[in-house]
C-alpha positions as CSV (number, residue, x, y, z in Angstrom):
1,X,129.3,104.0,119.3
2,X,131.5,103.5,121.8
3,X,129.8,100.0,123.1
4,X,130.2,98.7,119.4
5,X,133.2,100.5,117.8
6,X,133.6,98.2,114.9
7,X,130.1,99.0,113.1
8,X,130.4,99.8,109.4
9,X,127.2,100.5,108.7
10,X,123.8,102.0,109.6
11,X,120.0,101.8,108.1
12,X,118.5,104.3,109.7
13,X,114.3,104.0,108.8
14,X,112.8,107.4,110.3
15,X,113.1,110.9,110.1
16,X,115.7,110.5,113.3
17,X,118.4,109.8,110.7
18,X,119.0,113.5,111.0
19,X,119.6,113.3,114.8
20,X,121.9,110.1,113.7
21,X,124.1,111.6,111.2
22,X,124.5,115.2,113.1
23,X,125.8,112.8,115.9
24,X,128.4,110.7,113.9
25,X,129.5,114.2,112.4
26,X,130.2,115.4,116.3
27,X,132.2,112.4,116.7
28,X,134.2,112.5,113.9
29,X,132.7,109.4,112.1
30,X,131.6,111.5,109.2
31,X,132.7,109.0,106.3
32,X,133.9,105.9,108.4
33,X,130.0,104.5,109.0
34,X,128.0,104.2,105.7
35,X,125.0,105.2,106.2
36,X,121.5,104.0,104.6
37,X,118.7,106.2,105.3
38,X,114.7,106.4,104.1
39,X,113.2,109.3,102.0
40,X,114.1,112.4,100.8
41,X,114.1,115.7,102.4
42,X,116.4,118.7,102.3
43,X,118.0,118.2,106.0
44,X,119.1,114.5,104.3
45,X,120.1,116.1,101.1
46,X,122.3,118.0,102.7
47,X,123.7,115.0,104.5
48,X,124.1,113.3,101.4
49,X,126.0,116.0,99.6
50,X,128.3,116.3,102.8
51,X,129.4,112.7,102.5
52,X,127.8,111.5,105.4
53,X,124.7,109.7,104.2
54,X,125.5,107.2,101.6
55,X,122.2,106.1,100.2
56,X,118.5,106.7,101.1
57,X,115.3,104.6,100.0
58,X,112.6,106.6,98.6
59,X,109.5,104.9,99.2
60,X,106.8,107.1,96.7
61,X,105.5,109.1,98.9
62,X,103.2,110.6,96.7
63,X,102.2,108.0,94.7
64,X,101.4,105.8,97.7
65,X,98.8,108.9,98.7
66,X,97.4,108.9,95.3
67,X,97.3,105.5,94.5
68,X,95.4,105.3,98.2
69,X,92.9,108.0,97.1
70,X,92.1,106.9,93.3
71,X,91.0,103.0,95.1
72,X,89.2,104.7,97.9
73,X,87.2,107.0,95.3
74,X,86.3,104.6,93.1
75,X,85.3,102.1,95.8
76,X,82.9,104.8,97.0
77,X,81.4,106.0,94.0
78,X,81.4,102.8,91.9
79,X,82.0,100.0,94.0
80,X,85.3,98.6,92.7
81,X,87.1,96.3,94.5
82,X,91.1,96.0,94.3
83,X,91.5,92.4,93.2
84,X,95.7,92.2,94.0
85,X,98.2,93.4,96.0
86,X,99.5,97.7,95.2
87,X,103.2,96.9,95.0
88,X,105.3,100.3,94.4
89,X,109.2,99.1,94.1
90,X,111.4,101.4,96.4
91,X,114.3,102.9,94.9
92,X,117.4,103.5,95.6
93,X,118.7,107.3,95.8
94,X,122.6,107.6,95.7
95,X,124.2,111.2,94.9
96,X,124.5,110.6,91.3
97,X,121.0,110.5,90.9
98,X,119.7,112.3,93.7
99,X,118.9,115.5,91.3
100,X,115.8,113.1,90.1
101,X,114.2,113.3,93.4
């Protein structure tokens, strides 16, 4: 942060967000960076209710999974063939919704 002192912002894709954000908060940047992040697990949630994540992307976890295994079974057992491209929308988790995930 030091290098580049005028950042305002951060996406942060992977599970290190946690490492990222526990860093800004030792240097005092809670607040002064927003931050982005990806999913939703309780070390983030806490984040988020702190103030120091601002959003996160929550990619469907567990609809990707089943989505995955309903095509693969019925591939196996009956030969079907996806025909077009799975699209699940991301969405955006901000703290005014984040009691829905």
């Amino acid at each position: 942060m030091s290098d580049y002192p005028d950042i305002g912002g951060l996406y942060i894709g992977s599970a290190n967000s946690i490492t990222v954000c526990n860093r800004l908060v030792e240097l005092g940047l809670k607040g002064r960076i927003k931050i982005v992040a990806s999913d939703v697990f309780p070390e983030l949630i806490d984040h988020m209710k702190n103030g120091v994540i601002d959003a996160t992307i929550f990619q469907q976890p567990h609809n990707i999974g089943y989505l995955a295994f309903k095509y693969l079974f019925e591939y196996l057992t009956e030969g079907r063939r996806i025909d077009k491209d799975i699209l699940l929308p991301p969405q955006i988790v901000l703290n005014s919704n984040l009691e829905l995930y």
